[in-house]
C-alpha positions as CSV (number, residue, x, y, z in Angstrom):
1,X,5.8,-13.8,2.8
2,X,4.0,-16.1,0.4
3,X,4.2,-19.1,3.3
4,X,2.7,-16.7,5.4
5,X,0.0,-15.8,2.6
6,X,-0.5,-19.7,2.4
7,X,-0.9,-20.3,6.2
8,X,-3.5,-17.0,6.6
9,X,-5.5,-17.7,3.1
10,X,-8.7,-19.7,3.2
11,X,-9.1,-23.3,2.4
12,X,-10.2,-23.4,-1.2
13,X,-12.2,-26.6,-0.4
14,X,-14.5,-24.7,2.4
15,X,-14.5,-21.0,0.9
16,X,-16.1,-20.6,-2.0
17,X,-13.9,-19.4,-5.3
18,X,-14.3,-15.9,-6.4
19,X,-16.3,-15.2,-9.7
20,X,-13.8,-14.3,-12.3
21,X,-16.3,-13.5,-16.1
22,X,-12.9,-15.4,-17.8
23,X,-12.7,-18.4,-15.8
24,X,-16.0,-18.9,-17.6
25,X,-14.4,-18.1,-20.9
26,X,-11.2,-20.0,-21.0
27,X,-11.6,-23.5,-20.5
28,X,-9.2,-25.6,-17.3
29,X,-6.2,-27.1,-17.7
30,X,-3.6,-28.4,-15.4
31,X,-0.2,-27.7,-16.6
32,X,1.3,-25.3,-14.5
33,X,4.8,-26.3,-15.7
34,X,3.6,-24.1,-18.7
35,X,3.9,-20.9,-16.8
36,X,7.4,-21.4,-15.9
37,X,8.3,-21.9,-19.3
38,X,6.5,-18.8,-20.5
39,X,8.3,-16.8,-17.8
40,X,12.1,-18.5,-19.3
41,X,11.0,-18.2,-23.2
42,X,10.1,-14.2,-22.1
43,X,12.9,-13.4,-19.6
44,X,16.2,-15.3,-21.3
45,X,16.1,-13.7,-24.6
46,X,15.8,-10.5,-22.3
47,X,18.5,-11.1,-20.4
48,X,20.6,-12.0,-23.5
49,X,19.3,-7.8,-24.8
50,X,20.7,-6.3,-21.5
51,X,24.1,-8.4,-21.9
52,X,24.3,-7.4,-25.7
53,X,23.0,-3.6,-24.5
54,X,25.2,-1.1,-25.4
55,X,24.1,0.2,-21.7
56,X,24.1,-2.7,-20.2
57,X,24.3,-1.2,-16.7
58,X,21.6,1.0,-17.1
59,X,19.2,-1.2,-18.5
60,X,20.1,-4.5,-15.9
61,X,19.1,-1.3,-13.0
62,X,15.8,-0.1,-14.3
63,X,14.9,-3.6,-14.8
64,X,16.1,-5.0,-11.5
65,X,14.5,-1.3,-10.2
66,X,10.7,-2.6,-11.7
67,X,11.4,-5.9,-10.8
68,X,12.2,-5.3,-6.5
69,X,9.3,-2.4,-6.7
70,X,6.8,-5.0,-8.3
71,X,7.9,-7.6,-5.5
72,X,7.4,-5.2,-2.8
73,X,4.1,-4.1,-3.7
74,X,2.8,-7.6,-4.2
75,X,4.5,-8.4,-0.8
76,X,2.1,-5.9,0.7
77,X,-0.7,-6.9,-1.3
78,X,-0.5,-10.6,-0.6
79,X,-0.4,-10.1,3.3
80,X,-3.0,-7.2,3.5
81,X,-6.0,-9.7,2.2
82,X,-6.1,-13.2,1.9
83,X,-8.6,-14.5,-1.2
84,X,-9.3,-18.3,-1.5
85,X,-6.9,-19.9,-4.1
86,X,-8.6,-20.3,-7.2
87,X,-7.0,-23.5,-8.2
88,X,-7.8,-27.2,-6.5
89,X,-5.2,-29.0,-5.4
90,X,-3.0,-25.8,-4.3
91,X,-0.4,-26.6,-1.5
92,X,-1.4,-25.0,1.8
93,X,1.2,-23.8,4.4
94,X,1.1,-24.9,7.8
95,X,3.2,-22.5,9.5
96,X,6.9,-23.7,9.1
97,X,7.4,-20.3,7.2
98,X,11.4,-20.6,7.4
99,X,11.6,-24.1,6.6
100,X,9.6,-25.1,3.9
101,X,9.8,-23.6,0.6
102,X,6.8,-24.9,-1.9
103,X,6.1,-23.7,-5.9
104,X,2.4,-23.0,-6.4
105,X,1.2,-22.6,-3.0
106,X,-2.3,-21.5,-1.7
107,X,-3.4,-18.3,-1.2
108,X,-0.9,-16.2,-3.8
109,X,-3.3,-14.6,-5.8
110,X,-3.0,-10.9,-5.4
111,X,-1.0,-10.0,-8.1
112,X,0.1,-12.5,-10.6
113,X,4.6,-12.2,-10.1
114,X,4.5,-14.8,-13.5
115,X,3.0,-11.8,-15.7
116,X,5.1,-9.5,-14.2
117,X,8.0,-11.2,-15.8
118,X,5.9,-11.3,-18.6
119,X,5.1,-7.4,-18.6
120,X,8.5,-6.7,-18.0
121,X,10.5,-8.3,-21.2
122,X,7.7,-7.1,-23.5
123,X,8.5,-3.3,-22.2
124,X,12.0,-3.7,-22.2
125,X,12.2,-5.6,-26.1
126,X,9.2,-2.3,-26.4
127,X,11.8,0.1,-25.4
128,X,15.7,-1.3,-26.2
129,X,15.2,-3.9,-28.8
130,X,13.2,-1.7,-31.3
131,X,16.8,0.2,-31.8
132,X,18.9,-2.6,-32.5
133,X,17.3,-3.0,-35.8
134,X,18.8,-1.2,-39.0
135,X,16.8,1.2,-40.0
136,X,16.1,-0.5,-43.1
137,X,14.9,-3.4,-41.3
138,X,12.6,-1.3,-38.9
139,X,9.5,-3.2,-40.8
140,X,10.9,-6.4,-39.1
141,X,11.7,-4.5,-35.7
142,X,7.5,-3.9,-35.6
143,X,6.7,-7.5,-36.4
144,X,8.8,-8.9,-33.8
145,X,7.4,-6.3,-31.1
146,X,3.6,-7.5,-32.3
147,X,5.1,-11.4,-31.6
148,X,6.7,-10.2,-28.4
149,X,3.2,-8.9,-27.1
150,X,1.7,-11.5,-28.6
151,X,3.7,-14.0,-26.6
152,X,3.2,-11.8,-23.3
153,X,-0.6,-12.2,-23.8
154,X,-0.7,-15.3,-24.3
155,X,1.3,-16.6,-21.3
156,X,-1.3,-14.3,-19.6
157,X,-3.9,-16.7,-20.6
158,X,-2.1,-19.5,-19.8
159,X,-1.9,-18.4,-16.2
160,X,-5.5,-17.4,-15.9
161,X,-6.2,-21.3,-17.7
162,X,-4.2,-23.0,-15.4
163,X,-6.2,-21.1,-12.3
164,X,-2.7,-20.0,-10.8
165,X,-4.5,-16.9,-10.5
166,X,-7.5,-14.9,-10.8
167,X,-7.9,-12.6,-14.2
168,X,-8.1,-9.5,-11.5
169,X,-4.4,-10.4,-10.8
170,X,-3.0,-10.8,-13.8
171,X,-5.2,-7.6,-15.1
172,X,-3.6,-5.6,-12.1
173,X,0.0,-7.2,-12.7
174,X,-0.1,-5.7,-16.0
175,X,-1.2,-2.3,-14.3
176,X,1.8,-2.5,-12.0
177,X,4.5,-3.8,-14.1
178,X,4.3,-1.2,-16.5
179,X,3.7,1.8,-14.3
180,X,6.6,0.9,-12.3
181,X,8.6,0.5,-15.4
182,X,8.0,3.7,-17.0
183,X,8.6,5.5,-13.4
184,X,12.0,4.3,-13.4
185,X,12.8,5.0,-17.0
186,X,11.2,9.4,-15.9
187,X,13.7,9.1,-12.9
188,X,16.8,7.5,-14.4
189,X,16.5,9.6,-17.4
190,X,15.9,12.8,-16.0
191,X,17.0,12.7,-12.6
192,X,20.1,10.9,-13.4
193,X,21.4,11.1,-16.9
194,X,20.7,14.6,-17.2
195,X,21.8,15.9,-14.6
196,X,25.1,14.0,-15.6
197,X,25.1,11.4,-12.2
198,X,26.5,7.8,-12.6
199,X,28.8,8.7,-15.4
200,X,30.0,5.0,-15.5
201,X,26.1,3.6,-15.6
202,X,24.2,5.7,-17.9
203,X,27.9,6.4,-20.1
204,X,29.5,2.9,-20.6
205,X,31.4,3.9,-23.7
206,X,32.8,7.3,-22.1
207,X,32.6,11.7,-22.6
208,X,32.2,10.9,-26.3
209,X,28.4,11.3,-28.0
210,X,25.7,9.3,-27.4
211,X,25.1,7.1,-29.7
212,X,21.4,7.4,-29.5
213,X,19.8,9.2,-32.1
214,X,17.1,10.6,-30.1
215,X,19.6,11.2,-27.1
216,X,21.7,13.2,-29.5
217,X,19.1,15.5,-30.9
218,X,18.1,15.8,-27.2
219,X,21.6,17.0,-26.3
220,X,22.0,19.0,-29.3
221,X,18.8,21.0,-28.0
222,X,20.2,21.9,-24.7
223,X,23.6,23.1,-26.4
224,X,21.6,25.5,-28.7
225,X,19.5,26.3,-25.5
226,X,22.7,27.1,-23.6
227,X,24.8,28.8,-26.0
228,X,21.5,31.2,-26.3
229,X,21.4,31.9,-22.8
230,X,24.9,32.8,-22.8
231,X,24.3,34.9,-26.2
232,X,21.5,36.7,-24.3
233,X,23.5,37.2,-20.8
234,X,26.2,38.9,-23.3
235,X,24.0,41.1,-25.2
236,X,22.5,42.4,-21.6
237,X,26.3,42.9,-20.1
238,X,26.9,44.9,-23.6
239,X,23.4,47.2,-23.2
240,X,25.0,47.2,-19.6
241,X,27.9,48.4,-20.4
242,X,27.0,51.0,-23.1
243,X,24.8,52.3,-21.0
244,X,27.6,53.5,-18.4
245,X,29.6,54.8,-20.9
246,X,26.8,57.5,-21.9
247,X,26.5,58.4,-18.4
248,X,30.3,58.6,-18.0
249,X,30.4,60.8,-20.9
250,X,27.9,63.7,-20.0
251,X,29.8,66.9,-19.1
252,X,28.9,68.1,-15.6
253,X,25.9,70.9,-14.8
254,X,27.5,74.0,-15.0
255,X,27.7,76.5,-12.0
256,X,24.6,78.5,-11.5
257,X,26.5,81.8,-10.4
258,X,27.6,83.1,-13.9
259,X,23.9,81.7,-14.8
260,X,22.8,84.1,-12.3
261,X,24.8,87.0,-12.7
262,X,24.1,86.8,-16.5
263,X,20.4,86.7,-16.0
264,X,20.7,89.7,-12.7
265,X,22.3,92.1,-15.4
266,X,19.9,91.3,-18.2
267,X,17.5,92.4,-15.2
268,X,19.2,95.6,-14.7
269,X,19.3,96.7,-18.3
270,X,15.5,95.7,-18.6
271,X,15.1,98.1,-15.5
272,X,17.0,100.6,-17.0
273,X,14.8,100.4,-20.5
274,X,11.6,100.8,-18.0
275,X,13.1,104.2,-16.1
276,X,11.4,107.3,-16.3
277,X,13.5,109.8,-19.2
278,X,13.6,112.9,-16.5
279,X,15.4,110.3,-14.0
280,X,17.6,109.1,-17.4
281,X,18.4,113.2,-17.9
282,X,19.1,113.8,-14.6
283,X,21.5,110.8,-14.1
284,X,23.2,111.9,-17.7
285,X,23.9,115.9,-16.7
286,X,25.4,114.6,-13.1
């Protein structure tokens, strides 16, 4: 795709460059064999943290993850709109896309793939290598991070000195390289480790406890938050049951015909209080 970028972009020497504000701020070089050297000193030391990673797995897939998203998206970016190379003496393809492979070619501006690299091994020293410092270290842990950054920065600059790209490239690389990171890091972690998928990926070392401090206190949560739901679903079967026991245990409604005789004779001796005494007399002497 970047031949085909080559062979569709503009020639640099007809079109007009783009106006980039830090082109006129950082002075020109020409030593593009600088980049590549920024993008080894940034990514080996990486690679050596996911081999030494106590999740090595894991962290080699949400690297590799950012790394083919990133690639994909520039793919599309670079074919969609062609912008005139902003660096003289840029190799032009002439249509053997197949058959001729070129470093620095014309016309592969939109994003910058070198501060991707970059991008990446700063997030990942940002996110892994803080922990493998001792705690009472953790003071060094934060200088090395502000070197690491520094570092990524700075081969930034190299690549927008060297005109390998324009500083909207390298501004949006840094935009897509870290979105794309942390995107992978919300799905693995929550869409993969928590729900307990790819034992053997995110739980090299096996069913014992994480060795994480944060991941513990994490789990620990959950188990509280679980055993309370179960301590509630419990207390509710218990009200439950309780509550048809009482009911089991109320004696049944008596019949209503000794209710009604009882009340029919009460009647009668009330009538018999309200009679006339003659009528009384007369019943007594018969």
């Amino acid at each position: 795709m970047a031949n085909v970028a080559s062979y569709l972009s503009p020639d640099n020497t007809e079109t007009p460059k783009l106006n980039d504000r830090l082109f006129e701020a950082i002075p020109s070089i020409s030593l593009l064999w600088l980049t590549d050297l920024a993008d080894a000193i940034m990514f080996i030391p990486t690679f050596v943290l996911i081999l030494t990673h106590y999740r090595p797995l894991y962290l080699f897939c949400k690297v590799l993850l950012t790394w083919a998203l990133c690639n994909i998206m520039r793919i599309t970016t670079i074919a969609i709109t062609s912008l005139p190379d902003p660096r003289d003496g840029c190799i032009r393809s002439l249509g053997e896309f197949f058959t001729t492979f070129t470093l620095h070619r014309c016309g592969d501006c939109m994003f910058s793939g070198h501060t991707v690299i970059f991008v990446i091994s700063a997030l990942v020293w940002s996110s892994h290598g803080y922990h493998r410092f001792p705690h009472r270290f953790r003071w060094l842990a934060v200088i090395f991070l502000v070197l690491v950054w520094c570092l990524c920065i700075g081969s930034a600059v190299i690549v927008i000195a060297n005109r390998a790209h324009y500083s909207v490239d390298v501004l949006v690389a840094f935009y897509v390289a870290g979105g794309n990171f942390y995107i992978w890091t919300y799905i693995l972690d929550h869409y993969i480790e928590e729900k307990g998928r790819l034992r053997d990926l995110t739980h090299p070392w096996g069913e014992g406890p994480d060795p994480r401090a944060h991941i513990r206190r994490r789990e620990e949560l959950q188990q509280l938050k679980v055993a309370e739901a179960e301590k509630n679903t419990a207390v509710n079967k218990d009200d439950e049951v309780r509550t048809l026991s009482i009911i089991t245990e109320i004696p049944p409604i008596q019949q209503i015909e000794p209710l009604t005789s009882c009340v029919y004779e009460k009647t009668k001796i009330e009538d018999n209080d309200i009679l006339p005494t003659a009528y009384v007399d007369s019943t007594s002497s018969h």
